[in-house]
C-alpha positions, 0 to 999 in steps of 0.5 A: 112102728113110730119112735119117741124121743124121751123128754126130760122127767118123762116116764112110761105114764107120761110117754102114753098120756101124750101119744096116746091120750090115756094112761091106759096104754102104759102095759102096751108101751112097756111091753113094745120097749121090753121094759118095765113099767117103773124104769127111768129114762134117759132124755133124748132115749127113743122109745117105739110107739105101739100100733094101737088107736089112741084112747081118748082123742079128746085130751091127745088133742088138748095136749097137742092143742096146748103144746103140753108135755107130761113130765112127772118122773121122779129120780133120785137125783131130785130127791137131794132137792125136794127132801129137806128140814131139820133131818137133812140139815148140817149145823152152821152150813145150811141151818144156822143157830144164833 
């Protein structure tokens, strides 16, 4: 089996969109890594490739085509900067009263 080396914010749906065209070989990936479908990746971990055909050549080829890369995970280490407002804001340090 082929390797991949994880990019940064990839997750298991991102990894089978780009080297197999489809979200449809996400279990086939999860199953060849023992891993689940929900896991964080470190970038730069290797994952193996399963030895299945790609799902749909059109958009593999898009992709490659294009040079995109999907990166759509989420970490906890985002959610200190995506969540924001007056829920998460400290008086005279990020939210100001004049």
């Amino acid at each position: 089996m082929k390797t991949v080396n994880v990019k940064p914010h990839q997750c298991l749906l991102d990894i089978s969109m780009q080297e197999k065209g489809s979200i449809a070989a996400l279990f086939d990936f999860a199953v060849a890594n023992g891993r689940s479908i929900t896991d964080e990746f470190i970038a730069g971990e290797s994952l193996l490739i399963p030895d299945t055909e790609i799902i749909d050549m059109r958009t593999w080829q898009e992709l490659q085509e294009d040079g995109i890369i999907p990166a759509n995970g989420y970490t906890a280490d985002d959610a200190a900067y995506v969540m924001g407002g007056i829920g998460y804001m400290g008086i005279q340090l990020d939210f100001r009263i004049s």
